[in-house]
C-alpha positions in Angstrom: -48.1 14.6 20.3 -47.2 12.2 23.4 -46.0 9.8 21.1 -43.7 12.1 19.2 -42.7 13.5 22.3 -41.3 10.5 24.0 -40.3 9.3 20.4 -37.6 12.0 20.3 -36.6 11.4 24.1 -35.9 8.0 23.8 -33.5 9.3 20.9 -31.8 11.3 22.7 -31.6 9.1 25.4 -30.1 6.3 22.9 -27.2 8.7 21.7 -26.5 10.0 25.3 -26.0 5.7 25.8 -23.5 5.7 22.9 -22.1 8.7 23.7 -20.9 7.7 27.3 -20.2 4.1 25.6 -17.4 5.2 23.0 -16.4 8.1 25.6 -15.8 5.5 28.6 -15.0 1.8 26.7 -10.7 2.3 26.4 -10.4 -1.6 26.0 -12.6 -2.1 22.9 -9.6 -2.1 20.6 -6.6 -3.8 22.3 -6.0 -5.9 19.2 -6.4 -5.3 15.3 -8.3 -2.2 14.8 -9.8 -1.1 11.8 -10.4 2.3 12.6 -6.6 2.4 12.0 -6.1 1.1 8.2 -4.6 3.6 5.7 -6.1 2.5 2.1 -5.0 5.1 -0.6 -2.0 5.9 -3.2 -1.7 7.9 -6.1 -3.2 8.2 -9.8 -0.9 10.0 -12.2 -1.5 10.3 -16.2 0.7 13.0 -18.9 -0.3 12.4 -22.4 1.7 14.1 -25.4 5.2 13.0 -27.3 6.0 11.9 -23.2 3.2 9.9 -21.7 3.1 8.4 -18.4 0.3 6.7 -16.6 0.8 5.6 -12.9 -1.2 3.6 -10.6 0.3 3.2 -7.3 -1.8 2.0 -4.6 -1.1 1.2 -1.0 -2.3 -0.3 2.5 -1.0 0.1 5.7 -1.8 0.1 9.0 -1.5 3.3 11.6 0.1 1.9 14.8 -0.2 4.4 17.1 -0.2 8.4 16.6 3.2 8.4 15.4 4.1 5.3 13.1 2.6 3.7 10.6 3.6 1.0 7.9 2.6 -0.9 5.4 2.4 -2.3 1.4 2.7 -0.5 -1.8 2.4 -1.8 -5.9 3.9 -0.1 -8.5 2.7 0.1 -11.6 3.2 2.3 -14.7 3.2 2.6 -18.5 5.3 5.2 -20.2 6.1 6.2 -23.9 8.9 8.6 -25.5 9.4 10.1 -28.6 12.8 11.9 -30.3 12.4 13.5 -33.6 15.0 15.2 -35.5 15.3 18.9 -37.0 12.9 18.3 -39.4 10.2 16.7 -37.7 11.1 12.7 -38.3 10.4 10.3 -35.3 14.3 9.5 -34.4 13.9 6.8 -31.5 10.3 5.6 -29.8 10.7 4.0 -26.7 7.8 2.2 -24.6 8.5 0.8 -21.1 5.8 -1.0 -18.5 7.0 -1.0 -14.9 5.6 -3.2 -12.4 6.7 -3.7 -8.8 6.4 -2.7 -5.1 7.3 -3.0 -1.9 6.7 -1.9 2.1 7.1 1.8 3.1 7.2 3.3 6.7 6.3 6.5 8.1 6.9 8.7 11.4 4.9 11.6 12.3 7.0 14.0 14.6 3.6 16.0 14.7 0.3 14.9 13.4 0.6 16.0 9.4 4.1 15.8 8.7 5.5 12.5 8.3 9.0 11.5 7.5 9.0 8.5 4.3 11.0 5.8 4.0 10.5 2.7 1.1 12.1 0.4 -0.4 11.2 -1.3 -3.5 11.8 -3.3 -6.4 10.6 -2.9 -10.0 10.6 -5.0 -13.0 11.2 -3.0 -16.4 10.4 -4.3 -19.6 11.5 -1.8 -22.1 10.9 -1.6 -26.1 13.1 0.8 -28.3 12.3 2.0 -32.1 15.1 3.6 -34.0 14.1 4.7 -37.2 16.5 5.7 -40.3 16.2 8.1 -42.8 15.0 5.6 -45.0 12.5 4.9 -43.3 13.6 1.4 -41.8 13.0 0.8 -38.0 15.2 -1.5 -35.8 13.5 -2.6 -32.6 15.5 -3.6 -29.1 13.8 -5.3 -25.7 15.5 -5.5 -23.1 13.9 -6.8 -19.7 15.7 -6.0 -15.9 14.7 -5.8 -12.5 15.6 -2.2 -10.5 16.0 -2.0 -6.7 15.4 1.6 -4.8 15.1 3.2 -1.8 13.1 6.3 -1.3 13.4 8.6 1.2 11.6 11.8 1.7 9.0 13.7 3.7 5.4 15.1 3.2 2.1 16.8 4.9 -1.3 15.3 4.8 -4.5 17.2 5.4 -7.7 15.7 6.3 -10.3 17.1 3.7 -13.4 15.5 6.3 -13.7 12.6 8.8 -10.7 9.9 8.0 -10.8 11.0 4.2 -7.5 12.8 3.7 -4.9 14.0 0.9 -1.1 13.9 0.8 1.7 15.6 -0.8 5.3 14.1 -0.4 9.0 14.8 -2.0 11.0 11.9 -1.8 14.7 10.8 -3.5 15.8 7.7 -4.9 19.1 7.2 -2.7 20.4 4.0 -4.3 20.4 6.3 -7.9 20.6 2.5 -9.9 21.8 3.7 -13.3 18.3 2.1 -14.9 16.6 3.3 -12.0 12.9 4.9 -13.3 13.6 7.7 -10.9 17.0 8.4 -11.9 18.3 11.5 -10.0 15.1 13.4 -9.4 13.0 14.4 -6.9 9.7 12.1 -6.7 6.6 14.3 -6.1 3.6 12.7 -5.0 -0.3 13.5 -4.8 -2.5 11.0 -3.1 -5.5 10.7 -1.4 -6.9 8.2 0.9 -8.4 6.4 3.8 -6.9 6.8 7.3 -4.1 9.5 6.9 
């Protein structure tokens, strides 16, 4: 019993220790801290006659409560299909995106944030047009897209630095071959240091 005893004071006597050691150390993270890394992005897939898979992942770094900054890839597959009145596959068209860039945010207050990122994509596209006959005619073409997003979202921690994010954003360069064309990005991510 003496031994269980002093088993569980010394314990509690440890955690007091650390307790009063994270409460009163300030200076233990001057420099890089990795407390402070966002790790995180966004998984999107829509399968059907329009299919879209999206894996977007970033990393960034949280500066101080209010600003934070970092990397982002860009990467997507996407297929299209037209058919005419009676059912016939008009036009297929199949397009890989790959790219990326650096993004920034501000956080007036602690779960809103103000987006800004620019980026660059590579397309490679591949269009079928079918005839009525039956004959096919394929076209590749190959380009690389520059954009801008701008936009705002709300994150919500969902327990300790785990958190998910929802954001609206706008291509405001609006490239004619731009994959976001004139709508309104929505995004769904979750991650590591919101």
């Amino acid at each position: 019993m003496k031994r269980l005893l002093m088993g569980i004071l010394f314990l509690m006597t440890t955690q007091v220790v650390v307790a009063q050691y994270y409460k009163t150390d300030t200076s233990a993270h001057r420099g890089f801290d990795r407390s402070r890394l966002i790790l995180g992005g966004s998984l999107g897939m829509v399968f059907g006659d329009y299919t879209n898979v999206d894996v977007s992942p970033l990393v960034g770094y949280r500066f101080n409560d209010y600003i934070a900054a970092g990397v982002n890839v860009n990467a997507q597959y996407g297929q299209y299909k037209s058919y005419d009145y009676y059912g016939n596959t008009l036009t297929r068209d199949k397009y890989t995106i790959f790219g990326g860039g650096i993004w920034g945010r501000v956080y007036p207050v602690p779960m809103l944030f103000v987006h800004i990122q620019p980026e660059y994509n590579a397309i490679t596209q591949k269009s079928t047009y079918y005839d009525s006959n039956g004959a096919k005619q394929n076209l590749s073409t190959n380009y690389g897209v520059p954009s801008l997003l701008i936009g705002a979202g709300y994150t919500q921690s969902v327990g300790g630095r785990v958190g998910i994010g929802f954001s609206l954003m706008y291509d405001v360069i609006q490239d004619n071959r731009s994959p976001y064309r004139s709508n309104l990005i929505y995004r769904v991510g979750a991650g590591i240091g919101f």
